[in-house]
C-alpha positions as CSV (number, residue, x, y, z in Angstrom):
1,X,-13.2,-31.6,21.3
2,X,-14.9,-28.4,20.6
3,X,-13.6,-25.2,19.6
4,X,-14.9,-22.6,21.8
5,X,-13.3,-19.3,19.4
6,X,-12.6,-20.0,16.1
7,X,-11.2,-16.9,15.1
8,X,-8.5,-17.2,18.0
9,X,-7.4,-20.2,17.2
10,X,-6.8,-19.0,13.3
11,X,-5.6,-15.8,15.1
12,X,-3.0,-17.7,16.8
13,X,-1.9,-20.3,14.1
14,X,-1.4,-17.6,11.8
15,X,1.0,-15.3,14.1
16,X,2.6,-18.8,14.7
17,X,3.5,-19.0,11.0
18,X,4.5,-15.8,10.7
19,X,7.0,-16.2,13.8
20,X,8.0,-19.1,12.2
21,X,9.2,-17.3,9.3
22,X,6.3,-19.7,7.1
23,X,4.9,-17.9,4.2
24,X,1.7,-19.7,4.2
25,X,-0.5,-21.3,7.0
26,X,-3.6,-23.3,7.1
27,X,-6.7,-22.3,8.9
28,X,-9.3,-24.6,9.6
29,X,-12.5,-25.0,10.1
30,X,-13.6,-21.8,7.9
31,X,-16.3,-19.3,9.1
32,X,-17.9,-16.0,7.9
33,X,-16.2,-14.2,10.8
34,X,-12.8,-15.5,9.6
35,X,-13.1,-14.7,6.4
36,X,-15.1,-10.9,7.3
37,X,-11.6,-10.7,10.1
38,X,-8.7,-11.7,7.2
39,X,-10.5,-9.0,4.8
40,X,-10.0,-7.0,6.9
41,X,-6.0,-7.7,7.3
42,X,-5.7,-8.1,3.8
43,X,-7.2,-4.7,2.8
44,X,-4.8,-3.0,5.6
45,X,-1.7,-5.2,3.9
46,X,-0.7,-7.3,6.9
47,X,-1.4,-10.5,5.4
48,X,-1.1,-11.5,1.1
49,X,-4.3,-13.0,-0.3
50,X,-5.8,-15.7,0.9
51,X,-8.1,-18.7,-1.0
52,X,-11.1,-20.5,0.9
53,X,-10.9,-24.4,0.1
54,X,-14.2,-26.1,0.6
55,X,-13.9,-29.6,1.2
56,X,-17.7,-30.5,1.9
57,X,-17.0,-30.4,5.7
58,X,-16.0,-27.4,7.8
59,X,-13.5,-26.0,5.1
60,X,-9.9,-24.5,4.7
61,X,-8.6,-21.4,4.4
62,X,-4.8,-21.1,2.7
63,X,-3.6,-17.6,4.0
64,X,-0.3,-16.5,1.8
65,X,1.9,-13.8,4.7
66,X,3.7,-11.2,3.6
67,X,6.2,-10.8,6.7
68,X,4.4,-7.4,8.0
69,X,2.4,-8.4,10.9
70,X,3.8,-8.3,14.5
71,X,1.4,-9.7,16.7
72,X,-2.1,-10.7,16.3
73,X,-4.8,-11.9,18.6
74,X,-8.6,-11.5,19.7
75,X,-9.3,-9.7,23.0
76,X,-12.4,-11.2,24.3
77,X,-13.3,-9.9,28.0
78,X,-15.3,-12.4,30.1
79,X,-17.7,-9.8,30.1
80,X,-20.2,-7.3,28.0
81,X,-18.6,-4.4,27.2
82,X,-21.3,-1.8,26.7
83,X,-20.3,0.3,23.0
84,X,-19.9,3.5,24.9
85,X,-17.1,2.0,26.7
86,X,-15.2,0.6,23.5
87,X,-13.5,4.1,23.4
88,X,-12.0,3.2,27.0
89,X,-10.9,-0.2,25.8
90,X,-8.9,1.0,23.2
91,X,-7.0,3.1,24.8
92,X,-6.2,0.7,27.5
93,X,-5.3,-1.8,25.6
94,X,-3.7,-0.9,22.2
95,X,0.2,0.3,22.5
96,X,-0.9,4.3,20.9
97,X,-3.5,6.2,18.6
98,X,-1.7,4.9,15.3
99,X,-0.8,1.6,16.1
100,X,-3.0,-1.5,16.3
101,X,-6.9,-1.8,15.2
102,X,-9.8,-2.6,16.9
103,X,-12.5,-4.9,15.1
């Protein structure tokens, strides 16, 4: 079967792991956009480092967790959002100004 979002379903495996307690979780198959998304986390310090496995097929990603996130996920509206609306978005659907970030 075909995976229609990637980076939700490694979104969701790893705030599986971390509810899990795990301190590690595999993501595959590997994309730019993962990878560009779990920079992202790493350089804000909710996840450890991470190391891309390439197997010659779709590849892996080994994410090490740290314990700090609480919930992550991709919000995807069935709909285009014009850029001048992003503003709106965020604050409709992030809890407050400091919490949460939008990518």
């Amino acid at each position: 079967m075909v995976r229609m979002n990637v980076l939700a379903d490694a979104l969701k495996s790893i705030n599986n792991a971390e509810k899990r307690g795990k301190r590690q979780v595999l993501i595959r198959p590997c994309s730019k956009v993962i990878v560009k998304f779990l920079t992202v986390m790493m350089k804000h310090g909710y996840i450890g480092e991470f190391e891309i496995v390439d197997d010659h097929r779709a590849g892996k990603i080994v994410v090490n967790l740290t314990g700090r996130l609480n919930k992550c996920g991709v919000i995807s509206p069935r709909f285009d959002v014009p850029i001048r609306d992003i503003e709106k978005w965020s604050n409709d659907l992030l809890p407050s100004r400091q919490f949460g970030y939008f990518k």
